[in-house]
C-alpha positions as CSV (number, residue, x, y, z in Angstrom):
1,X,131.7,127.5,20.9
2,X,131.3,124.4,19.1
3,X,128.6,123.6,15.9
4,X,126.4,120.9,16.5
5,X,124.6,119.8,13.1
6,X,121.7,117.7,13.9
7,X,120.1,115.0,11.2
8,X,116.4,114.0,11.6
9,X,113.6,116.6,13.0
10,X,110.9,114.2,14.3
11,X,110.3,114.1,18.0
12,X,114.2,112.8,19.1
13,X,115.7,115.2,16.3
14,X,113.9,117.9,18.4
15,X,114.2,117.2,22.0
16,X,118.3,116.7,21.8
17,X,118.1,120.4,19.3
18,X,116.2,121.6,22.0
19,X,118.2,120.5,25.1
20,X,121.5,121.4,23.4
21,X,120.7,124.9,22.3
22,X,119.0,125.5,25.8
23,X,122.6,124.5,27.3
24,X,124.1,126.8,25.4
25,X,125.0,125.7,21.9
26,X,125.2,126.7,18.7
27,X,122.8,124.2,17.2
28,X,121.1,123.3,13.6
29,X,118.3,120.8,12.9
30,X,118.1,119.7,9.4
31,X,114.8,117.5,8.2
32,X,113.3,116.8,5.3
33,X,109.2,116.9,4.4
34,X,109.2,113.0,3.9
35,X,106.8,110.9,6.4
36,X,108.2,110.8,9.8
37,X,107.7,108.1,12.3
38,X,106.9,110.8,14.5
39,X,103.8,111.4,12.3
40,X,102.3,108.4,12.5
41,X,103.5,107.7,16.3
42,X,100.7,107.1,19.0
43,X,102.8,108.5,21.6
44,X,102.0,105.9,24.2
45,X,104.2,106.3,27.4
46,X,104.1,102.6,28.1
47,X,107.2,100.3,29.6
48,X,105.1,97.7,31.1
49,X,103.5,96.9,27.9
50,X,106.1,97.3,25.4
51,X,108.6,95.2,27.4
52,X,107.3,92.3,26.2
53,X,106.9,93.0,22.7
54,X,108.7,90.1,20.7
55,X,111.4,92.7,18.9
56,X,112.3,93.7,22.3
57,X,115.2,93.0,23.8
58,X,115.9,91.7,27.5
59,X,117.4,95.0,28.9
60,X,115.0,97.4,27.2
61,X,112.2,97.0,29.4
62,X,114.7,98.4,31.8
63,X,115.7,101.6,29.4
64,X,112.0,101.8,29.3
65,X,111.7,102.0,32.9
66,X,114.4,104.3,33.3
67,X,112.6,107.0,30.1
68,X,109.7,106.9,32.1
69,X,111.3,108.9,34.7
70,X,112.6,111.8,32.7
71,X,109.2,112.3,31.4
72,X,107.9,115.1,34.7
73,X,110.6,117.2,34.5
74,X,111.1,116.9,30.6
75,X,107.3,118.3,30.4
76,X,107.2,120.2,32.6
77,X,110.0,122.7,31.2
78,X,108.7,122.5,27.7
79,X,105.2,123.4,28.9
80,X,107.0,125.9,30.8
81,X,109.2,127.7,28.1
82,X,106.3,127.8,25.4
83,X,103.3,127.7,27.0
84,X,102.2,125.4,25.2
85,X,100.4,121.5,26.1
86,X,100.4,119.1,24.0
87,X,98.2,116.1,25.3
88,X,100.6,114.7,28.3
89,X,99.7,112.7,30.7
90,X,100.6,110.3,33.1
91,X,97.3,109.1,34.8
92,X,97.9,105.4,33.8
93,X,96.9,103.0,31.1
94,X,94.1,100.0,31.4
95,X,95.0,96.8,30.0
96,X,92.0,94.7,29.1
97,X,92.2,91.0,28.4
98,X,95.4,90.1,29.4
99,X,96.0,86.5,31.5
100,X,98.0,88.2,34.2
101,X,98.8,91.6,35.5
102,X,100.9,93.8,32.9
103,X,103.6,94.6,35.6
104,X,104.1,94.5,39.7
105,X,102.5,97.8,40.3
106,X,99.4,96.8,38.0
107,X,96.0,97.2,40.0
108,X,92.9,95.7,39.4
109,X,89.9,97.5,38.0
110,X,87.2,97.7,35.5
111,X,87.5,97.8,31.7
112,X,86.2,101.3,30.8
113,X,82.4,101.7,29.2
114,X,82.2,100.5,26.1
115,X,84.7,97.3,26.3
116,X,82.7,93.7,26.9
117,X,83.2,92.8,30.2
118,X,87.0,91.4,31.0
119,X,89.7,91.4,33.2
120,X,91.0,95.1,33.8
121,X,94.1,96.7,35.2
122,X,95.3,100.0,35.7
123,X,99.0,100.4,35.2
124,X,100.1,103.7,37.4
125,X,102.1,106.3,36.3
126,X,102.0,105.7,32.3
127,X,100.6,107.6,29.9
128,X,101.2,109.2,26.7
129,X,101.6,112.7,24.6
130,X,100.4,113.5,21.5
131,X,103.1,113.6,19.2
132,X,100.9,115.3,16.6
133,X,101.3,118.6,19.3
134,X,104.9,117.7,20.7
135,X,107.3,118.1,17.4
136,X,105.2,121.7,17.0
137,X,106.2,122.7,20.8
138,X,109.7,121.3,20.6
139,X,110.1,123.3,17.4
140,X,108.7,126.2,18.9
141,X,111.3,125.5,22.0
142,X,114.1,125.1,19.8
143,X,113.8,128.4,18.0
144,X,113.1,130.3,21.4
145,X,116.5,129.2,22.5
146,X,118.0,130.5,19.9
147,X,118.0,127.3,17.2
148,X,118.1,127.3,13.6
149,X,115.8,124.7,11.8
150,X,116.4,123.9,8.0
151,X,113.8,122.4,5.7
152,X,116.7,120.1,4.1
153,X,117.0,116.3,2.9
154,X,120.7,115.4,4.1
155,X,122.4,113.0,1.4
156,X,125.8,112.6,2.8
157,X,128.2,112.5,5.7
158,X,131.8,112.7,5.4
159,X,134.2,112.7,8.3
160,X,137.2,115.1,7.4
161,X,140.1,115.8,9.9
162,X,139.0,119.9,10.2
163,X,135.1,119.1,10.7
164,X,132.3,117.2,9.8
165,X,130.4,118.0,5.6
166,X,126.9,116.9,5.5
167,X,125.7,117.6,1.9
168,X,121.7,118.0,1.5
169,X,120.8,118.7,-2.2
170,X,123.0,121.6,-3.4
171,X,123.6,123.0,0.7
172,X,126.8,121.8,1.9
173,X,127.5,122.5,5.5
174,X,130.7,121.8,8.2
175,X,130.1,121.2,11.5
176,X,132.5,119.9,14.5
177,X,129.7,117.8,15.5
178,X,126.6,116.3,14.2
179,X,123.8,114.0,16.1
180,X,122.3,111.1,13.6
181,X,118.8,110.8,14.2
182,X,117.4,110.6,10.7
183,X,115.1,107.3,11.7
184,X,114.7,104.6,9.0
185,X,117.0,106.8,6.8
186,X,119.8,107.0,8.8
187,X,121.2,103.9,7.4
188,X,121.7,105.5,4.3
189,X,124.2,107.9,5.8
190,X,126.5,106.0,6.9
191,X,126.5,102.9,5.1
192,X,127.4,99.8,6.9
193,X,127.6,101.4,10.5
194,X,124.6,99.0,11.9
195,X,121.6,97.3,10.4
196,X,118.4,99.2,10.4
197,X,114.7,97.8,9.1
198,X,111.9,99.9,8.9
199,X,109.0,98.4,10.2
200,X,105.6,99.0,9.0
201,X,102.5,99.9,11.1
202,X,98.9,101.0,10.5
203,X,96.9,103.4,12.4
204,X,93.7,105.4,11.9
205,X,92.0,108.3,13.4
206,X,88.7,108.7,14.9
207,X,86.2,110.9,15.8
208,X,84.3,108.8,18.2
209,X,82.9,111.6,21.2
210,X,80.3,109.0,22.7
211,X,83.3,106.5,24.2
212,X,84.3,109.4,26.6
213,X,87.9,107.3,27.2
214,X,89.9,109.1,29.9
215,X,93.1,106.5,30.0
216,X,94.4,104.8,27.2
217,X,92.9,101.6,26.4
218,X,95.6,98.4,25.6
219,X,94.4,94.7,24.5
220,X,97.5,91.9,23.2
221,X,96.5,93.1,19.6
222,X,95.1,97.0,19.6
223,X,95.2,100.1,21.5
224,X,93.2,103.4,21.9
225,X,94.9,106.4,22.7
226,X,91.8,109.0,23.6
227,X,93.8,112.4,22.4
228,X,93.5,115.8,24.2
229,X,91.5,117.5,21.1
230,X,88.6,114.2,21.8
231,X,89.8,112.6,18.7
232,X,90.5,108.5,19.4
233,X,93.9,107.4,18.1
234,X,93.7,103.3,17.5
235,X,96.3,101.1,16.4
236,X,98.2,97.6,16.3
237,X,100.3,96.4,19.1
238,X,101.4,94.0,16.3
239,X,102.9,95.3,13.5
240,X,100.8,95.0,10.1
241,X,102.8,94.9,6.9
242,X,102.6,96.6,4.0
243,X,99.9,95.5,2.0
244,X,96.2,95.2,0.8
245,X,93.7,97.4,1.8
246,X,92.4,94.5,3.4
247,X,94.9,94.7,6.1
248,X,93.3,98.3,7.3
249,X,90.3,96.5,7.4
250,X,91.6,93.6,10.0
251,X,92.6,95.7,12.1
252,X,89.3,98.1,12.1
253,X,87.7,94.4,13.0
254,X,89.5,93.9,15.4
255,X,89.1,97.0,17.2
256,X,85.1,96.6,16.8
257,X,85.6,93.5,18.1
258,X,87.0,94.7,21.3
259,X,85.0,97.8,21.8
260,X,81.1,97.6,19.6
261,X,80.7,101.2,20.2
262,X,83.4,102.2,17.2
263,X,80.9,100.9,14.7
264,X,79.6,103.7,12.7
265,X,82.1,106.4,14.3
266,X,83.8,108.5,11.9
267,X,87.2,108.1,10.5
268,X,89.2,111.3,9.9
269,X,93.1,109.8,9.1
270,X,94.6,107.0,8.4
271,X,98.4,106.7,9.0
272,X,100.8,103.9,7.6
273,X,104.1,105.0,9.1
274,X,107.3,103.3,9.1
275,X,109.5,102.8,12.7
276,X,113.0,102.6,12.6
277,X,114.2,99.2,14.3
278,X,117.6,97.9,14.6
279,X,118.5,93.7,14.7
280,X,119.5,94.3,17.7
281,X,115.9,95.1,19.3
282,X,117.6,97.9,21.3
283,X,118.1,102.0,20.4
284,X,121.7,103.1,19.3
285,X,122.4,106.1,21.6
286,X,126.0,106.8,21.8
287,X,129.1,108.0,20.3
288,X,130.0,106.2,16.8
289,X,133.0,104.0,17.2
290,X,134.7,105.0,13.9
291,X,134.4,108.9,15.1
292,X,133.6,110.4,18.5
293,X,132.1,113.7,16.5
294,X,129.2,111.8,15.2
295,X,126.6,110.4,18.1
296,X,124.1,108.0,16.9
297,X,120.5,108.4,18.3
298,X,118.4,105.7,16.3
299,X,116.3,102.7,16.4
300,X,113.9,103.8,18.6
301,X,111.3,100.9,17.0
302,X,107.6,101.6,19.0
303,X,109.5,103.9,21.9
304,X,110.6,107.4,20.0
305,X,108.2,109.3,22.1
306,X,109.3,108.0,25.3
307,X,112.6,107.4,25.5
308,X,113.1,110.9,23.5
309,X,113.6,113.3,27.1
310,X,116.3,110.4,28.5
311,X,118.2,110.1,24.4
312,X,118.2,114.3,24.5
313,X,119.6,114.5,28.3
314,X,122.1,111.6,27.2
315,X,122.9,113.8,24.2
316,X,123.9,116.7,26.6
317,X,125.5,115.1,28.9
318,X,127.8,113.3,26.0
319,X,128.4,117.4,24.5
320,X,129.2,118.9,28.0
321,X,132.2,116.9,28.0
């Protein structure tokens, strides 16, 4: 039975560690305590909307699409095998102020309570999870089938003819195979094997009860993701750059603007995480051209959280051979 070392523990780290050792696999997960996009990840389940995002490129929205799909099944099993939830659903998202309909299936409705009166529609079959639960149930997966997960910062990789040496501090391990899904650091890795950016966005956490939000809630420039635990998740559909202070306060604006009631609510967290993009606007998940023993599962940008059940089944599939 083969090794397979994987690089990167946030929420795609985990569901291919998961998937593999569940197949039958001898696998280790290696991550470090530095930020995560994971962490500060909404965990919106949404291809209509994030098709269109300028970053994206033209076949994404169809990847997108295509996520969507493993997302049943992929929950499904991992609620089954820990029982354990962790804020899934797939009840639909309301966009609110757009021109036209968000996508074909979109159907008309009303903006929730709370939101000025606007255009509203109800996008089918979207959703999101909360990623703050997820990477604790994937972990919890993971070592129930039988998977080892090291508190490590991996340094190096160097391919040698008789296996793979990651280095992290003063560990050294060989592997036959390893899975690169280290996020904004992956670069680092494996220098000049594709271009990555990290790209910065701003988040905070509410405690805002009164709203009573029961779909997430999308504009063109801010979204609230109502979380299973009744805390209110808001963010930037735009990225915000690192910065002033005063670009946390724009985007709390903003949000007022578009929904009165936040004024006065509580906040609990604010998150200032970094996505890992590539130039190409599109996720590297595939076997490394220069060696066939390292697979690349990166640049996920805005979509870790749902395209991580279709990057973990592609990741089995490409180990089965």
């Amino acid at each position: 039975m083969q090794h397979i070392l994987i690089i990167g523990d946030g929420v795609i780290g985990l569901s291919a560690a998961w998937k593999l050792a569940r197949a039958g696999h001898r696998v280790t997960c290696i991550g470090d305590d530095g930020p995560r996009s994971t962490d500060a990840a909404a965990g919106m389940l949404a291809p209509s909307f994030e098709r269109h995002h300028p970053r994206a490129a033209g076949s994404l929205g169809a990847l997108l699409e295509e996520g969507l799909t493993f997302w049943p099944d992929f929950a499904r099993e991992l609620m089954n095998e820990t029982g354990q939830t962790f804020g899934y659903d797939q009840n639909g998202i309301i966009g609110i102020s757009f021109p036209s309909a968000p996508s074909s299936s979109a159907i008309e409705t009303e903006p929730p309570a709370g939101f000025p009166a606007s255009r509203a529609w109800l996008v089918p079959e979207e959703g999101q999870a909360d990623p703050r639960l997820l990477r604790s149930v994937l972990l919890n997966a993971f070592w129930k089938a039988g998977g080892t997960h090291i508190q490590l910062k991996a340094d190096a990789i160097e391919c040698r003819p008789e296996g793979i040496s990651v280095r992290a501090g003063t560990e050294r391990f060989m592997t036959d195979r390893i899975v690169l899904a280290g996020g904004v650091r992956s670069a680092e890795l494996l220098p000049g094997a594709f271009e990555m950016e990290g790209v910065r966005g701003r988040a905070f956490l509410h405690h805002a009860p009164e709203l009573k939000l029961t779909h997430v809630v999308r504009t063109q420039t801010v979204y609230f993701c109502p979380k299973s635990d009744g805390l209110l998740y808001i963010g930037a559909t735009e990225e915000i750059e690192a910065g002033e202070p005063a670009m946390f306060d724009g985007l709390w604006w903003e949000a007022v603007s578009v929904c009165p009631p936040l004024q006065g609510t509580e906040r609990l967290k604010v998150f200032d995480g970094v996505r890992p993009a590539l130039k190409s606007g599109l996720p590297k998940i595939g076997h490394w051209a220069e060696d066939e023993r390292v697979y690349l599962a990166l640049g996920h940008d805005r979509n870790g959280v749902l395209l991580a059940p279709l990057t973990a089944d592609r990741i089995v599939l490409a180990h089965s051979l």
